[in-house]
C-alpha positions in Angstrom: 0.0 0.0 0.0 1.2 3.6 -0.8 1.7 5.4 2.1 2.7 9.3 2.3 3.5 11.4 5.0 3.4 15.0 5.0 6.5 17.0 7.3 7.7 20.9 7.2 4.8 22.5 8.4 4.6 25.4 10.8 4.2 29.2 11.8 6.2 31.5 10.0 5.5 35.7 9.3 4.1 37.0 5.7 6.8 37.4 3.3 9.0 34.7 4.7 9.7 31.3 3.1 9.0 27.5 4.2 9.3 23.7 2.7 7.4 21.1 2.6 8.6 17.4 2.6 6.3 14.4 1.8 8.2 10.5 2.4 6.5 8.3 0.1 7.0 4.3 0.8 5.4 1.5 -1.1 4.5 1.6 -5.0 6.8 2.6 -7.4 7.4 5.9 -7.0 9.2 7.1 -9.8 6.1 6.3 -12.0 3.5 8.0 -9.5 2.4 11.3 -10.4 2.5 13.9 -7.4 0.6 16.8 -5.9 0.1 19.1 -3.3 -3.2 20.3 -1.9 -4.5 22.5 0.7 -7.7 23.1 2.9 -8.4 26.1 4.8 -10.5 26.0 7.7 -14.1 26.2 6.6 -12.9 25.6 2.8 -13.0 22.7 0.3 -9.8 21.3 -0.4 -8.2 22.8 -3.1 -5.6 22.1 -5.5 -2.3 23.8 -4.9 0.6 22.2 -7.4 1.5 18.6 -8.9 4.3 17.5 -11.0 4.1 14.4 -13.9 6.2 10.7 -13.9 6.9 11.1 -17.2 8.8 14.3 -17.7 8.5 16.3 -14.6 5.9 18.3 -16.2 4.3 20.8 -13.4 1.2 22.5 -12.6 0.3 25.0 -10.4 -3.1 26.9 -9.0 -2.6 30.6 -10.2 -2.4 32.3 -7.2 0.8 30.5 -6.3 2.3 30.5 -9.9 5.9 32.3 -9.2 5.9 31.7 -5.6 5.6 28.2 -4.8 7.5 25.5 -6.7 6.9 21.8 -6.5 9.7 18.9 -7.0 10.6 15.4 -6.6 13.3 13.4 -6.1 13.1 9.6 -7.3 15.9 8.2 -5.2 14.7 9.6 -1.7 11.1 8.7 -2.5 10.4 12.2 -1.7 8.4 15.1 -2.9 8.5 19.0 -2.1 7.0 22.2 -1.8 9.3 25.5 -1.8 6.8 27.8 -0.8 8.3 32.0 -0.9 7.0 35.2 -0.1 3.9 33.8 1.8 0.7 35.4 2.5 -2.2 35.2 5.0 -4.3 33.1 2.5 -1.7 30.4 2.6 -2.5 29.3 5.8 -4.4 25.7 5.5 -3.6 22.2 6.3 -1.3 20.9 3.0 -1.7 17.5 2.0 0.3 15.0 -0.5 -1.2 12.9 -2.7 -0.2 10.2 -4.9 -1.7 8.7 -8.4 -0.8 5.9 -11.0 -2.2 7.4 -13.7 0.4 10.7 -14.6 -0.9 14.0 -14.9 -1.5 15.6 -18.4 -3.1 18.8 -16.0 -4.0 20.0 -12.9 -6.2 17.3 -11.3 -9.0 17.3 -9.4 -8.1 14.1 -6.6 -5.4 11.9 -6.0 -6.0 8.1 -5.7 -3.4 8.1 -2.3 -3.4 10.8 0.5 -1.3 12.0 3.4 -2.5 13.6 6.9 -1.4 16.9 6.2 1.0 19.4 8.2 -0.3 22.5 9.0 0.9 26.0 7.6 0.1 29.3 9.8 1.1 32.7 8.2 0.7 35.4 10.1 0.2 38.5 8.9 
């Protein structure tokens, strides 16, 4: 069974930077397409960034386009979330999640999901 969990979260100030971490074990994990989402409190889960098996190919909700930048690296089974000059709306609880079938555009679910590590900005 795939199994992902999420690490990096925490309080930091508007402006400043953070990373997220997500340690992926079972499956094979170089041909899993990846993805980040987010749900504020009293919001929907959202999509937030996800990156393709095949080429590496990424995708990210507008609002965080030139800000955030997702990545993996096949060897440590392990995917990331550089995440610069953050704002208030940031804040949520960010979640990995994990799919067999590659990404050809921003998608919608993931098949496998982590429990999240929260992100506070304050402002």
């Amino acid at each position: 069974q795939v199994r992902l969990v999420e690490s990096g979260g925490g309080l930091v100030q508007a402006g400043d930077s953070l990373r997220l971490s997500c340690a992926a074990t079972g499956g094979t994990f170089s041909t899993y397409a990846l993805a980040w989402f987010r749900q504020a409190p009293g919001k929907e889960r959202e999509f937030v960034a996800a990156i393709s098996w095949s080429h590496g190919t990424t995708y990210y909700k507008d609002s965080v386009k030139g800000r955030f930048t997702i990545s993996r690296d096949n060897a440590k089974r392990t995917l990331y979330l550089q995440m610069n000059a953050m704002k208030p709306e940031d804040t949520a609880v960010y979640y990995c999640g994990a799919s067999p079938v590659d990404v050809r555009a921003p998608p919608d679910v993931m098949d496998y999901w982590g429990f999240g590590t929260l992100v506070t900005v304050s402002s």
